[in-house]
C-alpha positions in Angstrom: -17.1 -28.1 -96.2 -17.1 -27.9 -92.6 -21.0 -27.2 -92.0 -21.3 -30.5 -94.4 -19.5 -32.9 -92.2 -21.1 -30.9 -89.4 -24.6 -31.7 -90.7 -24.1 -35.5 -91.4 -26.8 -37.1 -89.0 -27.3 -40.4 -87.6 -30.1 -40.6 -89.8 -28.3 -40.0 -93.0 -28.1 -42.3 -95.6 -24.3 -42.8 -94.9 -25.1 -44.9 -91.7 -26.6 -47.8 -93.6 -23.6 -48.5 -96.1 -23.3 -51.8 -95.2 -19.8 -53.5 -94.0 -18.3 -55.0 -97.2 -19.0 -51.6 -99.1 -16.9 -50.0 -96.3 -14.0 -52.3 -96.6 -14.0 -52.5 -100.6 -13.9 -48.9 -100.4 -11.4 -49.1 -97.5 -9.1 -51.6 -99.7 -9.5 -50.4 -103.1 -8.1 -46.6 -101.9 -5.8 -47.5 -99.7 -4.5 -50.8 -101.1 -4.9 -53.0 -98.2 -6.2 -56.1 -97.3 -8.1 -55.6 -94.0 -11.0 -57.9 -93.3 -12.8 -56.2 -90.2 -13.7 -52.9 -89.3 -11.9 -53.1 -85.8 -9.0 -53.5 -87.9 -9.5 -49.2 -88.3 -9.0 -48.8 -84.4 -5.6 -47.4 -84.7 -6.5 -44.5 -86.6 -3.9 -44.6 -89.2 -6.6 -45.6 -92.1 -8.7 -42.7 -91.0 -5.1 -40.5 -91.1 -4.7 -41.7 -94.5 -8.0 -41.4 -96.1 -7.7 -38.0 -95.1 -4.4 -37.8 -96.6 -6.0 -38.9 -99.9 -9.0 -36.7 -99.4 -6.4 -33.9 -98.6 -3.1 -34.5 -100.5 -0.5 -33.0 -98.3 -2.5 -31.9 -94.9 -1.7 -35.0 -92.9 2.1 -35.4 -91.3 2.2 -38.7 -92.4 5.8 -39.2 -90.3 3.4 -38.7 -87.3 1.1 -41.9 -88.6 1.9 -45.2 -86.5 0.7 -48.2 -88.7 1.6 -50.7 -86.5 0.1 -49.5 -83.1 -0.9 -51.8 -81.2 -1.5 -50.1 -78.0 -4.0 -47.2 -76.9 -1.3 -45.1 -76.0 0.3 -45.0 -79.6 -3.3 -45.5 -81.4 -4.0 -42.2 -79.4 -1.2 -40.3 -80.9 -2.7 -41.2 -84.2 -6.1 -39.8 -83.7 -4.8 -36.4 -81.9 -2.7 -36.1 -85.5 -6.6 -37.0 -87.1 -8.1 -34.4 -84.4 -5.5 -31.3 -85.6 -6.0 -32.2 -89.1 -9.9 -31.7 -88.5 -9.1 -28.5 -86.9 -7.4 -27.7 -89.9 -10.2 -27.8 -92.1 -12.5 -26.2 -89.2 -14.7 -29.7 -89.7 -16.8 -30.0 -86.5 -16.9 -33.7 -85.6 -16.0 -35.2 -82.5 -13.9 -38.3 -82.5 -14.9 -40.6 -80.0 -11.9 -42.0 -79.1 -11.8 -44.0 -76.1 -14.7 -45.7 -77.7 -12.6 -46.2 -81.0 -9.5 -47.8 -79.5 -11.1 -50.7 -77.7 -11.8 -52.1 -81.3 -15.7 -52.3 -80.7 -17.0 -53.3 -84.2 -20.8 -50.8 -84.4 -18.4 -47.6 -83.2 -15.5 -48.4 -85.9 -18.1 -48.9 -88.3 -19.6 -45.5 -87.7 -17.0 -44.4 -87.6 -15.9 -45.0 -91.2 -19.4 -44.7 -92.5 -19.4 -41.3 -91.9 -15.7 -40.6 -93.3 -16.6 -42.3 -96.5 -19.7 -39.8 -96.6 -16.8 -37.2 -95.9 -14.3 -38.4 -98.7 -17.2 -39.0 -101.3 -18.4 -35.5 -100.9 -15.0 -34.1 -101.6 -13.5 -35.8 -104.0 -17.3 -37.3 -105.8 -16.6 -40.4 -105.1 -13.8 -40.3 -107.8 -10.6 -41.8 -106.5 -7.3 -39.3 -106.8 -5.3 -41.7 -109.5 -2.2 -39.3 -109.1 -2.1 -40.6 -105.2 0.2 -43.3 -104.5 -1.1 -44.9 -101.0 1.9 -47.5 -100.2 4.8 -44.5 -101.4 2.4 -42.4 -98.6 2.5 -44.6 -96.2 6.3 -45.2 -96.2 6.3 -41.5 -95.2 4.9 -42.7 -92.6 5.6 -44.9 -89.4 6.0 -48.9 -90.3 4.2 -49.5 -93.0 1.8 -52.6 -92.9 3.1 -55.9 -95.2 -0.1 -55.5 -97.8 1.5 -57.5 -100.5 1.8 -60.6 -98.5 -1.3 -60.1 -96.7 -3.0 -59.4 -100.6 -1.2 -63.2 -101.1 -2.8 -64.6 -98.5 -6.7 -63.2 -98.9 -6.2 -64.4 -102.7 -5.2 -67.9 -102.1 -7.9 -68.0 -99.2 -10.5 -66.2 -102.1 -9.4 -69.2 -104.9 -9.7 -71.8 -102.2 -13.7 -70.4 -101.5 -14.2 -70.3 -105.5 -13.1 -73.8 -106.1 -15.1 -75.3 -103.3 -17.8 -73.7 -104.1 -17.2 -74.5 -108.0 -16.8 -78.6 -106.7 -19.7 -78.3 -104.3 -17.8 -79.4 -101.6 -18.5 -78.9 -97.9 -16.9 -76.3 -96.3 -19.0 -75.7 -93.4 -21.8 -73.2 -92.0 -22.3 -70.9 -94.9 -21.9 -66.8 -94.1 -24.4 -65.7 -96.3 -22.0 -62.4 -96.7 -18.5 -64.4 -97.2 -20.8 -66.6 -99.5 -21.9 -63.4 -101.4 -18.8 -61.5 -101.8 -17.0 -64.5 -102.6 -19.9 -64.9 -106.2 -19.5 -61.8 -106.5 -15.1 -62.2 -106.8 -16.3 -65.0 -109.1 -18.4 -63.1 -111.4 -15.5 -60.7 -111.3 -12.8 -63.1 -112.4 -14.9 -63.9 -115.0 -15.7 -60.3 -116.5 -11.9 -59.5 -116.9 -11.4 -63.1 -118.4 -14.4 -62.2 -121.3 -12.2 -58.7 -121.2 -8.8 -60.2 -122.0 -9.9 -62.3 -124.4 -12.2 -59.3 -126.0 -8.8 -57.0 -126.3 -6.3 -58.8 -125.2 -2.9 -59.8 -127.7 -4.0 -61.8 -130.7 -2.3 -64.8 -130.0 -4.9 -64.8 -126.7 -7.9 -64.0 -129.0 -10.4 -66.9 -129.0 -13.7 -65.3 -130.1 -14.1 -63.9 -133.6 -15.6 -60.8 -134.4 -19.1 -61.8 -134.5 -18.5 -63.3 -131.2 -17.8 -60.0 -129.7 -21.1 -58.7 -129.4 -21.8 -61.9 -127.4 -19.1 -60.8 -125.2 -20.3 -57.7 -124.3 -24.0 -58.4 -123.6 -22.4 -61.8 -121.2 -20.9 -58.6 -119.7 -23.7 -56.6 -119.2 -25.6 -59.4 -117.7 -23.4 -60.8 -115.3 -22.8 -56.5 -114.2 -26.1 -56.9 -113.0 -25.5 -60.0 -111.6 -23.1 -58.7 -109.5 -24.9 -55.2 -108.7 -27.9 -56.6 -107.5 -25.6 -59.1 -105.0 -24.1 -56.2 -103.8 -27.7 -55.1 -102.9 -28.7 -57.9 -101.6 -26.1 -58.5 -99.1 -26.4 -54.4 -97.8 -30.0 -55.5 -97.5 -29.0 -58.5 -95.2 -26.6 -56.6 -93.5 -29.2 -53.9 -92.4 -31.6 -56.6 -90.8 -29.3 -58.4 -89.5 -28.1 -55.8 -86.9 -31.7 -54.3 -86.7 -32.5 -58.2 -85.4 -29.2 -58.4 -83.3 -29.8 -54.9 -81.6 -33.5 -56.6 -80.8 -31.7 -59.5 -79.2 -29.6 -57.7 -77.5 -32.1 -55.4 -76.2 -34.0 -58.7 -74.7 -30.8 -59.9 -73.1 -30.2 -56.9 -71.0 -33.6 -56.8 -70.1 -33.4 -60.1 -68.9 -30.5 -59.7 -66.8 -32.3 -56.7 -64.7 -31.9 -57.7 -61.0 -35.8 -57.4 -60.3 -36.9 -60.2 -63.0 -33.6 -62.1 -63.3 -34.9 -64.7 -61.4 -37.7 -65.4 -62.6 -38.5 -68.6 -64.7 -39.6 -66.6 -67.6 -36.1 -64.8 -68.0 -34.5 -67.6 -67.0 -35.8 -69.6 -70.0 -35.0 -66.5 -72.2 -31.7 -66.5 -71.7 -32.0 -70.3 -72.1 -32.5 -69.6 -76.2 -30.3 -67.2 -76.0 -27.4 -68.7 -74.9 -27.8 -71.6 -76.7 -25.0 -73.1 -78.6 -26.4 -75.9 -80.6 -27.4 -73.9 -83.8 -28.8 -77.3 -85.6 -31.5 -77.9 -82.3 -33.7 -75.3 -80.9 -33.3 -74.9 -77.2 -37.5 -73.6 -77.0 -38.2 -77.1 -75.7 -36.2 -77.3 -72.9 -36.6 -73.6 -72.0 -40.4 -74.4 -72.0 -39.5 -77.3 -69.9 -38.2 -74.8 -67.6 -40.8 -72.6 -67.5 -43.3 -75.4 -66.5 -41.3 -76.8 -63.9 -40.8 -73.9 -62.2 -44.2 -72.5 -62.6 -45.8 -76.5 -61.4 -43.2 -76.2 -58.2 -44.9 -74.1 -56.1 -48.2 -75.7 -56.3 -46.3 -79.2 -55.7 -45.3 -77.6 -52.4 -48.7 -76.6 -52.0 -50.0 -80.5 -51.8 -47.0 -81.5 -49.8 -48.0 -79.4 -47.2 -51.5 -80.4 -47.1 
């Protein structure tokens, strides 16, 4: 078990689980309601998944829900670190990266103790685990229930906007995504109620349930290849954002800072107007930067 987590690679499929895999997985286990992957810097989730993974090995009296600062986010991650040691699993936690709530490390982070958990426990959930009973074991416990209340509403307000084809703003093609996807959910377990639910809440007859199931299968698939999609767009978007990113630094290197060329880079960068490009005016500068020289040029003559 150890030389597995020992051997999980940056390369490794496990990196490229996209964001809202990580967080159903992180919800659906757990019973939470988190939103980010920041939302992980304490430790306590990593604690508990362990916990789960490991019924019994973590001193869950030790876990701090509600840190807030490094110091007590530390203690939670030294009670992860001897829980490692435990199970001889060689993988060093970086946490002074992990505390500051930097989204790529967090995300790693959990990417790779999913790959952990899953190779366990098969990806099967333990049923006889009782998260929130764990968790009171534990130091404050987080207010899930109101928070669940909260996301739902938010979730029924997104479904009936976009049922209406009202406005609500720019469109996150992964909020926009995960939201169909609740949709096509709320849907399946409706065809389900009403396919073996009481008979007074029966409204298809027999032949009808045949119907049922095949609307079923479809709308499955529906929802699988979503879920596939948005990984998909997850995966280039930070490929393109690490590209960017990569430009900007470059930019900002003291020998070619000053230069029109990086001056007009960061020009598009920086740009807030997402509804007008900024290439014109960085082009603009380019040009009148590169035509000024040569202006002082004539002057002088």
């Amino acid at each position: 078990m150890a030389t597995m987590a020992a051997n999980i690679g940056m390369m490794d499929g496990a990196y490229f689980v996209g964001r809202s895999e990580i967080l159903a997985w992180v919800n659906a286990t757990l019973q939470l309601n988190i939103s980010r992957v920041e939302e992980a810097a304490s430790g306590a989730i990593q604690c508990q998944m362990m916990d789960m993974t490991h019924p019994g090995i973590v001193p869950m009296h030790k876990v701090n829900f509600d840190a807030k600062t490094e110091y007590d986010m530390i203690q939670n991650y030294k009670v992860l670190q001897e829980v490692f040691t435990k199970l001889k699993i060689e993988k060093h936690i970086e946490v002074n990266k992990l505390v500051k709530g930097r989204p790529l490390d967090n995300l790693e982070f959990l990417q790779w103790l999913k790959r952990y958990c899953d190779s366990v426990n098969g990806g099967i959930m333990n049923e006889n685990y009782n998260p929130v009973e764990r968790r009171c074991k534990g130091g404050k416990e987080r207010n899930p229930r109101g928070a669940q209340r909260v996301a739902k509403s938010l979730q029924a307000d997104n479904v009936a906007n976009l049922a209406l084809g009202e406005d609500t703003g720019p469109i996150n093609i992964v909020t926009a995504a995960d939201t169909i996807s609740t949709f096509i959910c709320l849907v399946i377990r409706m065809l389900l109620y009403i396919d073996t639910g009481p008979k007074q809440g029966r409204m298809f007859s027999m032949s009808g349930r045949d119907d049922s199931a095949s609307e079923i299968q479809a709308l499955s698939e529906q929802v699988s290849d979503l879920k596939h999609s948005v990984d998909q767009l997850e995966k280039e978007r930070d490929f393109y954002f690490a590209k960017l990113r990569d430009i900007e630094i470059l930019s900002q290197t003291p020998e070619i800072e000053h230069l029109p060329v990086a001056a007009a880079i960061r020009k598009i960068l920086y740009a807030a107007d997402v509804k007008e490009s900024a290439l014109a005016e960085a082009q603009e500068l380019v040009t009148s930067m590169h035509s000024s020289p040569e202006q002082e040029v004539n002057d002088t003559e």
